[in-house]
N, C-alpha and C positions, 0 to 999 in steps of 0.2 A: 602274338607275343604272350609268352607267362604271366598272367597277374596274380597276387595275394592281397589278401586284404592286412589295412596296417596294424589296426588291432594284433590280426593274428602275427603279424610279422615282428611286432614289439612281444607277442608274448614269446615266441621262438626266439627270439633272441635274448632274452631273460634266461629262459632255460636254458639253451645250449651255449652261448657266448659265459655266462656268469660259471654253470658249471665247471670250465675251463681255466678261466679266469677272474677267479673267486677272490685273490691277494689287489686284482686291479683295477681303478678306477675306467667304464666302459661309457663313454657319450653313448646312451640310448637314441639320442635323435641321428648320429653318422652311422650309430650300428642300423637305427631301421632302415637306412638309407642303399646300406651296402647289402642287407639283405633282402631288399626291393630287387635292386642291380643286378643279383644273382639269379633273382628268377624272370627278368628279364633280359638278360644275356647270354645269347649265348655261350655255354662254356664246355671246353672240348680239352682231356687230360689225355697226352698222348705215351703216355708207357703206364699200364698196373698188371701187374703179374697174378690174374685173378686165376690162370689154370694152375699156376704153381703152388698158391697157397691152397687150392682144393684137392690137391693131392694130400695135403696131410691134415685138411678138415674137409671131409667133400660134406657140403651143404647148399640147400637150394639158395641162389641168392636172388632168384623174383620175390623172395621172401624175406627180413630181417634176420640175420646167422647172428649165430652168438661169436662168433671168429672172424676175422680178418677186418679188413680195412673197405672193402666194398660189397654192397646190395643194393637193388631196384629200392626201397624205401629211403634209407639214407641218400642215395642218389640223385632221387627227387629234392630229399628234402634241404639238399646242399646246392641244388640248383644245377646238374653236373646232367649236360643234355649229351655227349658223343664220351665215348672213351675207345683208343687203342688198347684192346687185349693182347698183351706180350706173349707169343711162342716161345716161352723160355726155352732153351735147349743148352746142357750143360755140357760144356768142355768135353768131359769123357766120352759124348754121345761119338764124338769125332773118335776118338781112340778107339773106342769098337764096334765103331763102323754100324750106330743104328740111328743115327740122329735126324735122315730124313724120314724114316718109319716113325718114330717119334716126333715129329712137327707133325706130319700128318695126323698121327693119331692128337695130338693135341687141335690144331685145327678142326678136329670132327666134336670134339668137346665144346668149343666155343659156335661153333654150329648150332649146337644142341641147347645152345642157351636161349635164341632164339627160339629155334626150333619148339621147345617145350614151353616157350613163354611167349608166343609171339602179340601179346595184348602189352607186353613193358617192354621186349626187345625187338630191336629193328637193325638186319646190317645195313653198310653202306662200305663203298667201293670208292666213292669219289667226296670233293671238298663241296659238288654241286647235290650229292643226295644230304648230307650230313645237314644241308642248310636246307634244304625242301623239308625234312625233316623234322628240321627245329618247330618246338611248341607243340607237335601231336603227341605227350606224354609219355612218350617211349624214351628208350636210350638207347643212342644208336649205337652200335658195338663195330669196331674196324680192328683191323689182323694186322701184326707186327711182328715178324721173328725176331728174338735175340740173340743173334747170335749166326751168322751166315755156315754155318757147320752141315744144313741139311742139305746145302748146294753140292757140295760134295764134289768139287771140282769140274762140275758137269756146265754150263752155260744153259742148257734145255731146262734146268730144275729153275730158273729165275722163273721164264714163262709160266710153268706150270704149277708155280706157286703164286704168281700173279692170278694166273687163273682162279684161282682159288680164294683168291681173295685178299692176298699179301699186298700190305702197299708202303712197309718200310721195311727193311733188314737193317739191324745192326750189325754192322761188319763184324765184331770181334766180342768176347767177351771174359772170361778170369783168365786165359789162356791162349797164346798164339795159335793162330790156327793157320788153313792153307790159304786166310786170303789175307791176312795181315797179321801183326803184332799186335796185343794187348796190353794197356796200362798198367796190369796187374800183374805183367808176367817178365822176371828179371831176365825169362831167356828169351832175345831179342831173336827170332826165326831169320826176319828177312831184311832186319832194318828198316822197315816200314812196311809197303806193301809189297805182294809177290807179284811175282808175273802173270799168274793168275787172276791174282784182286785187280790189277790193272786194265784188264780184259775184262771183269766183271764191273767195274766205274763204267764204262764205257757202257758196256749190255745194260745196267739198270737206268744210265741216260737215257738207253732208245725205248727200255720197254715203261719209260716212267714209272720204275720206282726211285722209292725217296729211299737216300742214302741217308743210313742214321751213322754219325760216327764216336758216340757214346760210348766207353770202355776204348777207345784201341789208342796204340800207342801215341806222341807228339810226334812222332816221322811216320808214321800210318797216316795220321791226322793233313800234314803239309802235304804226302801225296797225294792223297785223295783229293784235297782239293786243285791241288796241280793238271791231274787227270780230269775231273769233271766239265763238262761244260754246261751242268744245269746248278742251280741252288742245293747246300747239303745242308741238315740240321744236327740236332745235339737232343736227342725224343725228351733224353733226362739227364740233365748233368747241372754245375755249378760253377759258380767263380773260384779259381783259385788263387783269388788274392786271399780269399778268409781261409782257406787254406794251404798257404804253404809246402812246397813240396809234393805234396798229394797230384799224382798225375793225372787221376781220374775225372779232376775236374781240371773248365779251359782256363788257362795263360789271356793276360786281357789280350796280348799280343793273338792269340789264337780266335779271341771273341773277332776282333778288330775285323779280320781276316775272311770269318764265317758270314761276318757283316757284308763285307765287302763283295763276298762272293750269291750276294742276296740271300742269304741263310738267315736261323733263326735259333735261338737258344731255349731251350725247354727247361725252366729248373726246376730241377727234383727237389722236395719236402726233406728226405731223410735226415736226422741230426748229422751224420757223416759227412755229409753232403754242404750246412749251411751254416756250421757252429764250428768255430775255433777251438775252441775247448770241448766238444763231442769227436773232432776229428781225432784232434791228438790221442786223446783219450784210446779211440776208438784203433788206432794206427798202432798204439802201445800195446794193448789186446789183443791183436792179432800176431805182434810180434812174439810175446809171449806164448801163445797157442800154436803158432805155427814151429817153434822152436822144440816143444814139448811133442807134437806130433811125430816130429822127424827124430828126436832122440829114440823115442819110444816105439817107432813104427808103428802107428797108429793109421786104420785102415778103415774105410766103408762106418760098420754101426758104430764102433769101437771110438772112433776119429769125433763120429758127429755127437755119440752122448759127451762125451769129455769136451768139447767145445758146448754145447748146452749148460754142462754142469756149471763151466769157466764163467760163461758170458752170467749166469744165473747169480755167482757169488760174484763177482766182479762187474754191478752197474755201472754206467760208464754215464750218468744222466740224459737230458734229453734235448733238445733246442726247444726255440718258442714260434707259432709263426712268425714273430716280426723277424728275423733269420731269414725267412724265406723271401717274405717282401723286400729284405735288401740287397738280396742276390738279384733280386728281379729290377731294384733300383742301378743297383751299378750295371751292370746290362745296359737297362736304358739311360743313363748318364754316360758311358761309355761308346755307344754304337745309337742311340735314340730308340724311343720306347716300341717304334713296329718289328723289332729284331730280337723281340724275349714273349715267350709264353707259358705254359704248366705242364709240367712233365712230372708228377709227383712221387713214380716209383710207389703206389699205394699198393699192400700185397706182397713188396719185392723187399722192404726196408725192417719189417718185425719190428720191434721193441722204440727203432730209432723213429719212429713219428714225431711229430714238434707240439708241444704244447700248443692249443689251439688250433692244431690243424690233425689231428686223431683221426680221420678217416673223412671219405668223401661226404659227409653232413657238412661239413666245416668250411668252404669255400668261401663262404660269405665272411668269414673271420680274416682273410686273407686280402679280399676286395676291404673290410674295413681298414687294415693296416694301411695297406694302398691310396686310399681317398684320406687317409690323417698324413701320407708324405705331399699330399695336392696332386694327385695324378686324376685326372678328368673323365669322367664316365665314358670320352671316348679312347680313353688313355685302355682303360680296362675293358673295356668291350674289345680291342686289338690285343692283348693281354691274354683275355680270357678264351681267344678263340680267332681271330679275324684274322691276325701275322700269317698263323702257321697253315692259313686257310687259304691264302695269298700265296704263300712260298709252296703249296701242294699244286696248287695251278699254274703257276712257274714253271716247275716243273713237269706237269702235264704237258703242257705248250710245248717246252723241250722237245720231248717226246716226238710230237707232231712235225716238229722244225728237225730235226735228225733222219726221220721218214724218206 
């Protein structure tokens, strides 16, 4: 197990907690508490988009960056021992036809993190290394595609990206694709899943992968679970009672459901994601933006400065974590607390971080929140890591039982 000592745990918490939350009265004796907690808990964040933001900052991050939302020091110092690194792969990769060249080469980058750092990075393939793992000072790094585009209609590409190290796909992502409909996307392809995707539920049952179904549509969503016969999760998403209409995030009916089918809710950080008032906000600026592109025909650099410039003059504020701790509360008041864990989208979300939860240092601000609603150190030790460590062996066993 991780120890600190208190001394130092009271001063880090002084600094980083007060920084944050400078306007708010902070219990120093539940804050050292909860940052005890963190460095002795396990804690496993299963979506950050850390090759995508190095694309447009590449920096070493066994190092402290001046950019993004995750490093090896922060890492630590947030108490943050596994994270899945997301294979973003965007929409278009499918339209012309490079998107598994693309996961691949991005897979060779998250390689390389290790690879060049192997004294702070360690992979891991299963829920059984991630935990042998825990407390030797590294961070253990696991592969996630977003976005099932690089399958390419092929059933062999599952394997071969299993091989490699993949051990969740997100079916869909801004855009319908060939295995389902997107939340995002008003033209519905298939009315849920395709005939394909349905073939593919079944393939990633036997080859135990974990079905993410994060982004795709609500009739994507009922089939897949219809089709499965192992556990699905949600890597990153949110409640959408705090937002309304917003399809991105689940319906309780949907949580209920995911519950039921031994699944597990991952909630994302982003203000989008956990703020009523950042959603709207947020839903409103986009309709604006997207409205101006399509007048304008606005294309590639032309498209993205002028949404830069928009988002730049038109802040849209921010969430706080306690936001997030109550997505995480209704979850577990909804379904019970082994059926919610941390998916925070860190790297994926820019500007929309939560007060108090600015990048992976900040975990322990979160467990604070958590331990002031009375959730039990083993409340958050399941929370932090143990659910979705459970629902990965579930699924393994699947796996085995389909054989």
């Amino acid at each position: 197990m991780k120890k600190i000592g208190l001394s130092l745990t009271i001063l880090v918490v002084l600094l980083a907690g007060c920084a944050s939350w400078s306007k708010e009265h902070i219990d120093p004796v539940l804050m050292a508490r909860a940052q005890a907690l963190a460095h002795e808990t396990l804690i496993l964040d299963t979506h950050m988009d850390i090759p995508y933001r190095l694309e447009e900052h590449n920096e070493d991050i066994s190092q402290r960056t001046e950019h993004g939302d995750f490093d090896y020091p922060r890492a630590r110092q947030g108490g943050l021992d596994a994270v899945f690194v997301a294979v973003y792969v965007s929409p278009q990769r499918e339209e012309n036809g490079t998107a598994r060249t693309y996961a691949d080469q991005t897979i060779d980058v998250v390689e390389g993190f290790w690879g060049k750092s192997p004294d702070k990075f360690e992979p891991a393939r299963s829920a059984g290394e991630v935990e042998r793992q825990f407390g030797n000072g590294k961070v253990s790094l696991l592969i996630g595609i977003e976005n099932g585009a690089p399958l390419e209609g092929d059933l062999a590409n599952l394997k071969r990206f299993y091989d490699r190290g993949v051990r969740y796909i997100t079916l869909a992502h801004g855009k319908s694709n060939h295995i389902c409909d997107s939340s995002y996307d008003p033209h519905r392809k298939w009315g849920g899943v395709s005939p394909f995707g349905r073939e593919l539920v079944q393939e990633m049952n036997r080859q135990g992968m974990i079905i993410d179904i994060s982004h795709v549509s609500d009739e994507a969503f009922w089939d897949v679970l219809e089709v499965s016969k192992a556990p699905v999760v949600a890597t990153h998403s949110g409640c959408r009672r705090f937002t309304p209409g917003w399809e991105r995030n689940l319906s309780d009916e949907m949580i209920v459901a995911l519950a039921e089918k031994g699944g597990v809710v991952q909630v994302a950080f982003g203000g989008m994601f956990v703020s009523t008032r950042v959603n709207q906000k947020y839903r409103k600026r986009w309709d604006v933006m997207d409205a101006h592109v399509e007048k304008h025909g606005l294309k590639g650099q032309a498209r993205q400065e002028y949404i830069e410039q928009y988002c730049a003059a038109h802040p849209i504020g921010r969430a706080h974590v306690r936001d997030v701790a109550m997505h995480i509360d209704h979850v577990a008041r909804l379904v019970g607390a082994e059926h919610v864990g941390l998916g925070s989208d860190f790297d994926g979300v820019g500007e929309h971080v939560p007060v108090g939860l600015e990048d992976v240092s900040k975990y322990p601000n979160l467990i604070y929140e958590l331990l002031k609603l009375g959730y039990s150190e083993q409340d958050i030790r399941n929370i932090c890591a143990e659910n979705f460590l459970r629902v990965w062996k579930q699924i393994a066993d699947a796996r085995v039982e389909t054989r």
